[in-house]
Structure formats: C-alpha cells, structure tokens
C-alpha positions as CSV (number, residue, x, y, z in Angstrom):
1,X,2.4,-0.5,-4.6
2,X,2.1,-2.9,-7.6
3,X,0.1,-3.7,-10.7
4,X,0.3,-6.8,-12.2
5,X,-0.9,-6.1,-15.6
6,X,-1.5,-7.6,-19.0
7,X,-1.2,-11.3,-18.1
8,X,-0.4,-13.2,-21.5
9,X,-2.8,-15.9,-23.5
10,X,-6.2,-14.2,-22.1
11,X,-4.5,-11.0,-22.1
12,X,-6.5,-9.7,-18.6
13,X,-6.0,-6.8,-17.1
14,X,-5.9,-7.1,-13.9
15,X,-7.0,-3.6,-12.5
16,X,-7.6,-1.3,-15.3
17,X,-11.0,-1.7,-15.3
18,X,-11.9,0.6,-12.5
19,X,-10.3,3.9,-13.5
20,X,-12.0,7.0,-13.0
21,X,-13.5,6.6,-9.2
22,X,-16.5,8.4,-8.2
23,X,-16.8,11.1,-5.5
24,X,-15.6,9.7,-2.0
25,X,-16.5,11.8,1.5
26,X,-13.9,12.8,4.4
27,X,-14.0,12.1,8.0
28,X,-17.4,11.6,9.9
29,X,-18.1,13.3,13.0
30,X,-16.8,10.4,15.4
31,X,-13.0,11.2,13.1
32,X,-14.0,8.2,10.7
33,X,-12.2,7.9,7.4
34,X,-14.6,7.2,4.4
35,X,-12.8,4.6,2.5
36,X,-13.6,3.0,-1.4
37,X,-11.3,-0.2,-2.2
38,X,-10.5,-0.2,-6.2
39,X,-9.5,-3.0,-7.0
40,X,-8.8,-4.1,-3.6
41,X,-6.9,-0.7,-2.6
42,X,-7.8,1.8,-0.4
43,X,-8.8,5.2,-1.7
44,X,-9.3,8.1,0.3
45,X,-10.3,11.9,0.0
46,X,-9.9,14.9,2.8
47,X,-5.9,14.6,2.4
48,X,-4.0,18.1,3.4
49,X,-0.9,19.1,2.1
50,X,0.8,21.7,3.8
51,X,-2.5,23.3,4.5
52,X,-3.5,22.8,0.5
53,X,-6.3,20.2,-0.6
54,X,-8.3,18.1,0.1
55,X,-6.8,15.6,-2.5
56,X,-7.4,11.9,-3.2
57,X,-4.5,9.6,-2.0
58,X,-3.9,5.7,-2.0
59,X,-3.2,4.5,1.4
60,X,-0.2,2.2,0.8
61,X,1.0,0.6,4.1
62,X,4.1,-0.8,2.1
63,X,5.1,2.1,0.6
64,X,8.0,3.7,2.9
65,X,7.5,7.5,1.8
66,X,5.0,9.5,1.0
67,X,4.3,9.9,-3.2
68,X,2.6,13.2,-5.0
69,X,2.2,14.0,-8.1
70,X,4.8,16.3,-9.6
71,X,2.3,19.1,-11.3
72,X,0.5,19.4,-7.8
73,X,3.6,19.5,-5.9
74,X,5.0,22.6,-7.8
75,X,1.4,24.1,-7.9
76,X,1.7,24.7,-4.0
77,X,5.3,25.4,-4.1
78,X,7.0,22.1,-3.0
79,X,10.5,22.0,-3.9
80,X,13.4,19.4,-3.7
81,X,15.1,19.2,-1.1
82,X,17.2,16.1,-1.1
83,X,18.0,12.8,-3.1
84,X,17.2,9.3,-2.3
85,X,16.4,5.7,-3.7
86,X,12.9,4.8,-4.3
87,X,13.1,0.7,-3.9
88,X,10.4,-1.4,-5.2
89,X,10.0,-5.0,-5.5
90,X,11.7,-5.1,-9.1
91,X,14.5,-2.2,-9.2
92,X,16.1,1.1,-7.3
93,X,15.8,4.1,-8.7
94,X,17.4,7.7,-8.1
95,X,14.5,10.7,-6.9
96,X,14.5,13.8,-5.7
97,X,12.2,14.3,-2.7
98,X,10.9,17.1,-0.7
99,X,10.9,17.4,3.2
100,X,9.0,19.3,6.5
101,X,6.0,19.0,5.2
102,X,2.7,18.8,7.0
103,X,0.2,16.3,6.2
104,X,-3.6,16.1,7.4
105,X,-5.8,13.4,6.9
106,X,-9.4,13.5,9.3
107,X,-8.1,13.7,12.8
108,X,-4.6,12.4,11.5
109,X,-2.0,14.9,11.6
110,X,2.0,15.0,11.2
111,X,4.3,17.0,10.4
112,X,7.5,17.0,8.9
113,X,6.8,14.4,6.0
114,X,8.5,13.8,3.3
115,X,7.2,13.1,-0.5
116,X,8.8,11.5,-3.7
117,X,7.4,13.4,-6.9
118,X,7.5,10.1,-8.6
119,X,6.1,7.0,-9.5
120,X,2.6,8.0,-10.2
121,X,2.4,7.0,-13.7
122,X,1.6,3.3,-12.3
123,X,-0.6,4.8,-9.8
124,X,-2.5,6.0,-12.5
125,X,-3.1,3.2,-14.2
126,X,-5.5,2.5,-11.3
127,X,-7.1,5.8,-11.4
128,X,-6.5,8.7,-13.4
129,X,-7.7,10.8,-10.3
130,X,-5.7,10.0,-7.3
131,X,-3.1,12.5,-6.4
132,X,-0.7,10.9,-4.6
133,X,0.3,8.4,-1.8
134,X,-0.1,8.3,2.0
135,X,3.0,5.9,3.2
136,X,4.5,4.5,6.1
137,X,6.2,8.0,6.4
138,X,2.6,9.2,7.9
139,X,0.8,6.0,8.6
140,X,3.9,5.0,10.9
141,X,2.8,7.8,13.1
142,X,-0.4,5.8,14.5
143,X,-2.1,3.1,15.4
144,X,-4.8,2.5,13.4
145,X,-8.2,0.1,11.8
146,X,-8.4,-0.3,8.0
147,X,-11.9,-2.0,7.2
148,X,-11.6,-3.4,4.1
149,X,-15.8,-4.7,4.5
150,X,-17.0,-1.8,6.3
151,X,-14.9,1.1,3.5
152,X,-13.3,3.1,7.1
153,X,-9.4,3.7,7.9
154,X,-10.2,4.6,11.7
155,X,-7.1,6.4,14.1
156,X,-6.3,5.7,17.0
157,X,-8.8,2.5,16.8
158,X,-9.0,1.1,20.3
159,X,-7.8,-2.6,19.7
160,X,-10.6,-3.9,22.2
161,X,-13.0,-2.7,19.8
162,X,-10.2,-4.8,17.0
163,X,-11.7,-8.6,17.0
164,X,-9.5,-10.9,15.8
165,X,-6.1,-12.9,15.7
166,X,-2.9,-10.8,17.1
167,X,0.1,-11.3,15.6
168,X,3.7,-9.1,16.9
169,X,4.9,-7.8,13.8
170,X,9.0,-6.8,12.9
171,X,9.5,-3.1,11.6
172,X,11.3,-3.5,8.0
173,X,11.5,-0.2,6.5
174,X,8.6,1.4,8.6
175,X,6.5,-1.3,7.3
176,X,5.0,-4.2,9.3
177,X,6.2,-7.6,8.2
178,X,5.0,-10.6,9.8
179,X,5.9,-14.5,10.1
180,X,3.5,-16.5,7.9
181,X,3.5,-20.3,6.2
182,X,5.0,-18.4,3.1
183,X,7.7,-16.5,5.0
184,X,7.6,-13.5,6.3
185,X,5.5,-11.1,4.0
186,X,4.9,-7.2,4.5
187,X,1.1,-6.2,4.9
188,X,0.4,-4.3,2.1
189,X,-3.2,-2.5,1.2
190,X,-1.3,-1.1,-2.1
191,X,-1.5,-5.3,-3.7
192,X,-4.6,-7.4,-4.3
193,X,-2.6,-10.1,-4.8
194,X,-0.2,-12.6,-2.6
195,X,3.5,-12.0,-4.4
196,X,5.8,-14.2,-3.0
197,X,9.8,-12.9,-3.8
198,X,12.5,-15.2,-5.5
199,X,9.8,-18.1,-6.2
200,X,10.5,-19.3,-9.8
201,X,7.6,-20.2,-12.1
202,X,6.9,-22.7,-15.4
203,X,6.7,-19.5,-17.5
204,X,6.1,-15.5,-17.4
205,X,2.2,-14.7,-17.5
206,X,1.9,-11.3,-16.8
207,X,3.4,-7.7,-16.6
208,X,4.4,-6.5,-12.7
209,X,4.4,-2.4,-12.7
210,X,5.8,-1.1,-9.5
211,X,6.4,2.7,-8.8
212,X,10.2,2.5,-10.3
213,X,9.7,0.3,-13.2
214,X,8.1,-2.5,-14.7
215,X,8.9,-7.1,-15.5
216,X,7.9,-9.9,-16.2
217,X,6.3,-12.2,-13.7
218,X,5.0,-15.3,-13.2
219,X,2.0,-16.9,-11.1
220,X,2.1,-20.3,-9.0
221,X,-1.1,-21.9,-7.6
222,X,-1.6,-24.4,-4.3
223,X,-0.1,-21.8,-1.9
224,X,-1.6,-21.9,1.3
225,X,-1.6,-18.8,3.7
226,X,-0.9,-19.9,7.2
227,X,-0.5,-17.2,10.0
228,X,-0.4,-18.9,13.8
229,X,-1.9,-22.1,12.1
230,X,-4.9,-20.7,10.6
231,X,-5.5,-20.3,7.1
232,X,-6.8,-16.9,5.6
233,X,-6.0,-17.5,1.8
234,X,-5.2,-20.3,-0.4
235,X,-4.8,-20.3,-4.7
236,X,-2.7,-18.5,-7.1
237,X,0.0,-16.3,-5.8
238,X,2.6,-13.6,-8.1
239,X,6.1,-15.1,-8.4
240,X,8.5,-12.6,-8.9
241,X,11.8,-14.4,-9.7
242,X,14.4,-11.7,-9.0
243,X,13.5,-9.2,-6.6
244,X,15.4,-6.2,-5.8
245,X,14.4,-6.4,-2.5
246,X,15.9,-9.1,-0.4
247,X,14.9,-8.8,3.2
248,X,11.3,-10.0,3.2
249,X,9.5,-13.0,1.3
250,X,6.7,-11.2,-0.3
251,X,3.5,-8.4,0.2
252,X,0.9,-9.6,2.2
253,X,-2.4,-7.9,1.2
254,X,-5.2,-6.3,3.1
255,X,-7.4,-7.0,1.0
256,X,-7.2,-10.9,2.4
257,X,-8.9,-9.7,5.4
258,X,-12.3,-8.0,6.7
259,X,-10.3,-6.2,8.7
260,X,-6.9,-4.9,9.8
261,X,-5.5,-3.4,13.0
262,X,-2.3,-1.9,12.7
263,X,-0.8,-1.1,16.6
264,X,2.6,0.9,15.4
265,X,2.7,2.1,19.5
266,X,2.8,-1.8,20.3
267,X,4.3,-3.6,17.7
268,X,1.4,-5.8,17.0
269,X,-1.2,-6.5,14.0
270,X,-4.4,-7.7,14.4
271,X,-6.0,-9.6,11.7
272,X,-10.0,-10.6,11.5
C-alpha cells in the first residue's frame, strides 16, 4: 500500500481528503461483501479476528501479510511470535509479527494467518478508522471478484459470471503480477495510481509513504497501459527512481478497472 502525498508547487494532497469514512455494512445474504473505495481503495467492515470484531480493514491485494493495529492486537491478546522484513516499494524494515491466527471475512474464512503490528500510521492517513489490512496472506486463499463500480469483493465468484479480458498471471510474493506495455506490474487495490519502479523523472514532485517509510518521487506523463494489445489507462504515472524492490516493474491498480477477477486456484486474472 502507498500514498503519494504532498506533491510540491500546488502542494495537493493526494488522498487526505477523505478521512473519517462513514458506516459500511457486512456480507449480504447471497455471501456478498459490501465494499466503499476511498480514494480508489477498498474498504471493508465484518472482518474477524480470532473470533474478535467486526473491524474495518483495507483490502490490499499487494500487500503480502496481513497488517493490525498494535493497540487492537494486544487488546485481544495477540502476541509476537516471530521476526521478519516488511518490504515495501521504497525500503525493508525489521517487525515483529504474530502467527495461527484465524481470520473471518463474510463467507471467507482461514486460519492460521499471520499479522505485522506495523505500518498503520500511513494507513491512517487514509482513514483514521480502519483497523488493519487483509493481504495476500488471506486473500491468497481464494478466488475472488472485486467490483470497483458495483462497491462488492465477492468469493468464490464463478468466472462465467467474470466478463472480460483473461490474462495468466505469475505468483511474486503471493501477489499476482502480470505482463503489461509497462512491464510487468503487480495488481494492486492498495494504489490509485500507475507507479512504475526504477523510471527516473525531470524532478521530485511529491512525497511516496509506504508502510515502512516514506521519499521522494517523481511523476512522468504519455505512459500508455497496454495488456494483450488493449489499452485500459493512459496519462501521468509515479516514478519511483530507486526501489527496494527489484523483481517487478511497478503496482498495477484496481482502481483502473470496473472490475477485477482474481482466479488464485487457476492462475489467471480477469480484467473488464
């Protein structure tokens, strides 16, 4: 998940202008995920934590662990368990992180998750009320339709019922990255914004935050968004000049798209 922040000469902020979301609803009877984009990112209530909640979660499908705010995760007696590396597209930093833990979202359930009490800080800074993050350490799980027009995430979507252009993706990470005219870029519903890795720009506009850290960044315009010859975006794209992360060209966001069907059974994405 990233923010790109306090770009310079206007000065615009870029996503702070929709803090403090309003009340969201849970599943419908048919197992339907209520859904509200802010800012182009995918909100949910009616998550479960180890039999705790509901709470209000981001659903980040480039995120590869699951992210919970410290104060709640001591409040229903999650402890640390292990260390890792939380990896974002600017730095690595050292966490703690807590494992077997079962998670509950609608008709979605896993267990033995694991959560990172970090990084929420920038999370916040989209809205003061979400709780934590649903990664690829859940979502991975399933197969799934997030309906950026219609405001539904939707298990085990049937992809008949998905209309529109199939694409085989490559697993990096748990996340699904995919071949496009810009290289191959992760789909991401945590952006709202094409960010293309180790492109240089004419000068550094704006502030990138990212769960371990913040930089400078720049923007390039003209880029073009190709996938299979057809083009879904075109105009001003994030430039981030030295990523930390190597293996992948940029974050491809959801929010391009009406709609996106996520086949993690198949190996497949289907874009409309």
């Amino acid at each position: 998940m990233s923010l790109a922040l306090s770009r310079s000469g206007l000065r615009t902020t870029f996503c702070a202008l929709l803090l403090a979301a309003g009340p969201l609803l849970g599943a419908d009877a048919a197992g339907r995920v209520t859904v509200r984009f802010i800012d182009g990112r995918p909100v949910v209530d009616g998550v479960f934590v180890s039999g705790h909640g509901p709470y209000r979660f981001l659903v980040d499908t480039a995120t590869t662990s699951n992210h919970i705010e410290p104060a709640l995760a001591r409040s229903i007696g999650l402890k640390a368990t292990f260390r890792s590396e939380l990896t974002t597209s600017l730095s690595v930093v050292p966490v703690l992180g807590c494992d077997g833990i079962e998670v509950a979202l609608g008709p979605a359930r896993a267990d033995g998750q694991t959560f990172l009490p970090a990084g929420m800080e920038t999370v916040h800074r989209l809205s003061a009320n979400i709780q934590g993050i649903l990664g690829q350490n859940f979502l991975s799980r399933f197969d799934y339709l997030l309906d950026v027009h219609g405001s539904r995430l939707e298990f085990g979507a049937s992809a008949a019922n998905a209309k529109g252009m199939r694409v085989q993706f490559r697993s990096q990470n748990g996340r699904a990255v995919v071949a496009t005219s810009l290289g191959e870029l992760a789909v991401d519903s945590g952006v709202n914004q094409v960010m293309l890795f180790g492109v240089a720009a004419k000068e550094m506009v704006a502030r990138l935050f990212t769960l371990a850290g913040s930089g400078d960044v720049g923007m390039v315009s003209g880029r073009r968004l190709q996938i299979q010859g057809r083009t879904f975006w075109w105009g001003e794209a994030v430039a981030v000049p030295n990523p930390a992360e190597t293996e992948i060209a940029g974050l491809l966001p959801v929010s391009v798209f009406r709609r996106v069907y996520i086949s993690n059974s198949d190996g497949y994405v289907i874009f409309e």
